[in-house]
C-alpha positions as CSV (number, residue, x, y, z in Angstrom):
1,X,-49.7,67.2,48.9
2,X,-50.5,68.5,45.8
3,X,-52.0,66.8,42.8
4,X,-48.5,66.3,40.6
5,X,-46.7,65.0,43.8
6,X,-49.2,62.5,44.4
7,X,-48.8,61.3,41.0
8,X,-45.4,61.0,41.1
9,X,-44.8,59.5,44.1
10,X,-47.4,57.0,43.1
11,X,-45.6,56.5,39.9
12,X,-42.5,55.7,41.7
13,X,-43.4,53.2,43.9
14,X,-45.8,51.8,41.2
15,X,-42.5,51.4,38.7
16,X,-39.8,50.5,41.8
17,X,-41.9,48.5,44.4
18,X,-41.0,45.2,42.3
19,X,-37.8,46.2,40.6
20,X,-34.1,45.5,41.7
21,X,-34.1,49.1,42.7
22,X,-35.5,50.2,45.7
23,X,-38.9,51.8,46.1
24,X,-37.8,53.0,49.7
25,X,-34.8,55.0,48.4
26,X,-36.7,56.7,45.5
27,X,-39.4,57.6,48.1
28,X,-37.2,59.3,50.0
29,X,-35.0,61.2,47.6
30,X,-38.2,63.8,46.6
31,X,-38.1,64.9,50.3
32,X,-33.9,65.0,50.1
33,X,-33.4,66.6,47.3
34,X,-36.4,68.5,46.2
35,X,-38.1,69.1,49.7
36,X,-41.1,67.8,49.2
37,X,-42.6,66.8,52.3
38,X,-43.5,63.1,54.1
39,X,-46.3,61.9,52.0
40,X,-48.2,60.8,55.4
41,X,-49.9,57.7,56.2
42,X,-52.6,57.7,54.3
43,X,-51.0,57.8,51.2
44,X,-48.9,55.1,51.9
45,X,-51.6,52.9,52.6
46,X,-52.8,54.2,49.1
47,X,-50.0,53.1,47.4
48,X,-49.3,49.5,49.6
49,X,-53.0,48.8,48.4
50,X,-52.0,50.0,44.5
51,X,-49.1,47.8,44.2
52,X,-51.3,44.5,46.1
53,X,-53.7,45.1,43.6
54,X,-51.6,44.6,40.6
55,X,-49.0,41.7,42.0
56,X,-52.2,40.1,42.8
57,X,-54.2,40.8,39.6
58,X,-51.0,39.8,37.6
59,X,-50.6,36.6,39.6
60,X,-54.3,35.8,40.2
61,X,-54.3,32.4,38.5
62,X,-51.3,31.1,40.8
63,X,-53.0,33.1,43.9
64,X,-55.8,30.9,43.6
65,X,-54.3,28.1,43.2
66,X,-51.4,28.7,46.1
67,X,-54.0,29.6,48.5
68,X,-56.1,26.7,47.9
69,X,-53.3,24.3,48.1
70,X,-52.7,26.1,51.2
71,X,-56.3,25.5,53.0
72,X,-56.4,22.1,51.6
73,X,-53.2,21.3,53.4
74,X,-54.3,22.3,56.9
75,X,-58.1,21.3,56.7
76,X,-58.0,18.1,54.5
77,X,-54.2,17.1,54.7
78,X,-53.7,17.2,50.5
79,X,-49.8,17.7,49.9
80,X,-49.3,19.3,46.2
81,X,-46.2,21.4,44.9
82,X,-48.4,24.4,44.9
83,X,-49.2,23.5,48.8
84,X,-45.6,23.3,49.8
85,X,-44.5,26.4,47.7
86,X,-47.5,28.2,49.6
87,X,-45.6,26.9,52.7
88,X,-42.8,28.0,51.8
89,X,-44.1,31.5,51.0
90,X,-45.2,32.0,54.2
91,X,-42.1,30.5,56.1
92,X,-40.2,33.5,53.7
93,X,-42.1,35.8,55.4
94,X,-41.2,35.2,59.1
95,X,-38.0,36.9,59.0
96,X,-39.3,40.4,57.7
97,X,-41.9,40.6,59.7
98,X,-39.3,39.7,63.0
99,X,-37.1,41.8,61.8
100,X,-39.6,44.4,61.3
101,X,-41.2,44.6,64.7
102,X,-37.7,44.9,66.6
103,X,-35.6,47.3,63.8
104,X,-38.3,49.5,62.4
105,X,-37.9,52.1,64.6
106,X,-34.0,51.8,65.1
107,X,-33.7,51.9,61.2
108,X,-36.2,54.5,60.9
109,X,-34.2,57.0,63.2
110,X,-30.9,55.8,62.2
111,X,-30.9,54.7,58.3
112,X,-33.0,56.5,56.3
113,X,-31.2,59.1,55.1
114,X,-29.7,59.9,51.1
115,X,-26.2,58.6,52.3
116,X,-27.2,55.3,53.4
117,X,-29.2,55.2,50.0
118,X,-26.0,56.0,48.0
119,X,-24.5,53.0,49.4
120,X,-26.6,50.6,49.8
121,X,-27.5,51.1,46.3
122,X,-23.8,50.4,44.7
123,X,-22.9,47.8,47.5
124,X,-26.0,45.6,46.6
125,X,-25.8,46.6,43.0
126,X,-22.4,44.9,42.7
127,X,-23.5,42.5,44.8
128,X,-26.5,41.3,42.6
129,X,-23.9,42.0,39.8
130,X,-21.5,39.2,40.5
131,X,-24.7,36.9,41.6
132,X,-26.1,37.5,38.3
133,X,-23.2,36.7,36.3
134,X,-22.0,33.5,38.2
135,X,-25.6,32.0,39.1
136,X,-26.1,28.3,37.9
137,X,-29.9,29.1,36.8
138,X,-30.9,25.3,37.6
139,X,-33.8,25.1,39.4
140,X,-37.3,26.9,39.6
141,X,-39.4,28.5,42.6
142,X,-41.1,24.8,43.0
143,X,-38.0,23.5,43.8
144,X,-37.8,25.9,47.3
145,X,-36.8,24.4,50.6
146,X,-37.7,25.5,53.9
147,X,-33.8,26.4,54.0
148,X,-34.0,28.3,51.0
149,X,-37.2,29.7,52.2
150,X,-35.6,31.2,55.2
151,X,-32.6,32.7,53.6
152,X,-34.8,34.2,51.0
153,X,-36.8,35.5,53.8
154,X,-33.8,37.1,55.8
155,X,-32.6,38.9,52.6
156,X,-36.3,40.1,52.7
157,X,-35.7,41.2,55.8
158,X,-32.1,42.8,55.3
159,X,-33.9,44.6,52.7
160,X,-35.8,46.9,55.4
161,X,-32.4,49.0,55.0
162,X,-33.4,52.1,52.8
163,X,-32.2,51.2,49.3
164,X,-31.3,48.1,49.5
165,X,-34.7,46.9,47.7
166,X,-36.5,43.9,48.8
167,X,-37.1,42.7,45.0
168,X,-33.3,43.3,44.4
169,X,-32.2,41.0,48.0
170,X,-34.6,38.5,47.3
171,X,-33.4,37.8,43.6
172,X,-30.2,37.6,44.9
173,X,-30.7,35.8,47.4
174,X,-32.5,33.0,45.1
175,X,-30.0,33.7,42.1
176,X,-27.3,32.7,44.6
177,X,-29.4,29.5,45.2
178,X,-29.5,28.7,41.8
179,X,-32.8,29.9,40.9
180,X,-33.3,30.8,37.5
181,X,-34.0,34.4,36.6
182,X,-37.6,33.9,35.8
183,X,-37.6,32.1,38.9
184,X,-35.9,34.1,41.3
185,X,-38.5,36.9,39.9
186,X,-41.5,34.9,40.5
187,X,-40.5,33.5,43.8
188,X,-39.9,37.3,44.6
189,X,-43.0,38.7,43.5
190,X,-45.2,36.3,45.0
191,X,-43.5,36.9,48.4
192,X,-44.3,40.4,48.2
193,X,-48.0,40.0,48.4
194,X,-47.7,38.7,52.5
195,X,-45.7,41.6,53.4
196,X,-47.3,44.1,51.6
197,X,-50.6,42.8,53.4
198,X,-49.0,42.9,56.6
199,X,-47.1,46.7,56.0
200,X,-50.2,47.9,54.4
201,X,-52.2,46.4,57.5
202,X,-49.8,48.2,59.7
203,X,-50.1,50.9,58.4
204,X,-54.0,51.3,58.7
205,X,-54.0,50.4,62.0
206,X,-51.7,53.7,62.6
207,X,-53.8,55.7,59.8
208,X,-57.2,54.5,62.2
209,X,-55.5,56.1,65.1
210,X,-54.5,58.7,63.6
211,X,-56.6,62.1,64.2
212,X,-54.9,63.9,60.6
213,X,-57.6,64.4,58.0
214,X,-58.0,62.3,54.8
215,X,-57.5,64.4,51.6
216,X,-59.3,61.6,49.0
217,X,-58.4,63.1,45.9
218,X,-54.9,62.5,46.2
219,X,-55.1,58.9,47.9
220,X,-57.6,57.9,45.0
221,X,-54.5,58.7,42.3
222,X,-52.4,57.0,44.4
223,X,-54.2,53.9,44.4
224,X,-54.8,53.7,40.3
225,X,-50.9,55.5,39.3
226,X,-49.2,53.1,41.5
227,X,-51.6,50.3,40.7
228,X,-51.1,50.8,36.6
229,X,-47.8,51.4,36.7
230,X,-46.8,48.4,38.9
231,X,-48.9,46.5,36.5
232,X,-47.3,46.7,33.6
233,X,-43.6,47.1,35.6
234,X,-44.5,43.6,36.5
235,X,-45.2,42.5,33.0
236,X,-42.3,44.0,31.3
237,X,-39.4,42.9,33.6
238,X,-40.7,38.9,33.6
239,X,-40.6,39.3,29.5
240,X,-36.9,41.7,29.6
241,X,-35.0,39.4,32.9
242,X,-34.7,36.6,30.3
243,X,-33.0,37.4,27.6
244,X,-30.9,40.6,29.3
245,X,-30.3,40.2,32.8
246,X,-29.8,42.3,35.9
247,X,-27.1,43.7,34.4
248,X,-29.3,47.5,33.4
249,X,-30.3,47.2,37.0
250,X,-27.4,47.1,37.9
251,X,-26.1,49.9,36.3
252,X,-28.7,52.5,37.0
253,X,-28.0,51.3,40.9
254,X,-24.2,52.5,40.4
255,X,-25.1,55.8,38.7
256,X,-28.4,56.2,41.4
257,X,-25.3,55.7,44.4
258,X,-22.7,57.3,42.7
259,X,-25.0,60.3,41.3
260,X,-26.4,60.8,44.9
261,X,-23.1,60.4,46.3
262,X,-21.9,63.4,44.7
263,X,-25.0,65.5,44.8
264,X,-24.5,65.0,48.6
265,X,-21.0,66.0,48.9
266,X,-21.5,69.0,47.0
267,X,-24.7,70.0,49.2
């Protein structure tokens, strides 16, 4: 991997990893259409630790707080909103991770390819489309039952499917709810910090048993590009979801499907 490819790939997943877009499809498209080639473990963990670092560092006040609720809860019995949206946090996560250990490899043989990107993007851009524009935008990520949990988790998990995009199912999924925007956003982004734990985790475990030599200067970009970038993606969408929507989502998943589309059947 050379130096400008690890930048870039880190700057995609940095900018994509909490958008409505898909990080999974815009990984994949350098090796489809430029033929560049798999990135390897290593720099995936690179990247997984990159993008914790900044949803954590963004979110580090309501970190603290969630997981202290969350201790307090088991050891000393103290119920508090932030306890039971910790709760329901973690309940959110069961599904991916379910999902996860008995579809990764059928989806990794089977789905990851630029068609099923092409899509996947327009189907659950239109889809988060029509959500956005009938939501009720009532309640916020406080509000979460463990029903709501769970279906926000299973959208999570649908989300495995390259190109769907797990920020993009889970909003949604808690738009459809009637979340509000900032809301559904929130909710979304502080679900991502299990599951990236638990992907990134996974994905040491196979870079430990791996034999494949570590090339540091590449992983070290990794880790700051993706970690920067992610940072300020993070920032900007919370401020810009507000007042304009998921509607410029949407429309760059239509042209990303439809674009790919007929790149593809001109190939």
């Amino acid at each position: 991997m050379s130096m400008f490819e690890a930048f870039a790939l880190a700057l995609i997943q940095g900018l994509t990893e909490f958008l409505p877009v898909s990080s999974s499809a815009h990984l994949i498209l350098p090796s489809e259409i430029l033929g560049w080639q798999d990135q390897g473990l290593a720099f995936d963990v690179a990247v997984h630790v990159g993008t914790l670092l900044a949803v954590v560092g963004y979110f580090r006040k309501e970190v603290t707080q969630l997981l202290g609720a969350f201790f307090r809860s088991i050891f000393k019995g103290e119920r508090s909103s932030d306890a039971t949206l910790a709760w329901m946090i973690a309940l959110a996560t069961i599904p991916a991770c379910i999902f996860g250990l008995f579809m990764k490899d059928i989806i990794e043989m089977y789905l990851r390819s630029a068609w099923v990107i092409a899509v996947t993007c327009i189907v659950f851009g239109l889809l988060l489309w029509w959500v956005d524009n009938n939501a009720k935008s009532e309640i916020d990520e406080y509000k979460t039952t463990p029903k709501s949990a769970l279906l926000i988790g299973l959208s999570q998990a649908l989300a495995m499917i390259p190109g769907t995009s797990r920020s993009g199912a889970t909003m949604t999924m808690a738009l459809y709810l009637g979340y509000t925007r900032e809301a559904a956003a929130r909710f979304s982004f502080l679900m991502s910090i299990p599951i990236i734990v638990l992907a990134g985790s996974y994905l040491g475990l196979g870079l430990i048993k791996s034999d494949v030599p570590v090339m540091w200067s590449p992983i070290l970009v990794g880790v700051f590009v993706s970690f920067v970038s992610a940072y300020i993606c993070i920032h900007w969408f919370l401020k810009l979801v507000t007042t304009m929507g998921m509607k410029p989502f949407v429309i760059y998943r239509i042209l990303l499907g439809v674009g790919l589309a007929a790149f593809l059947a001109t190939r």
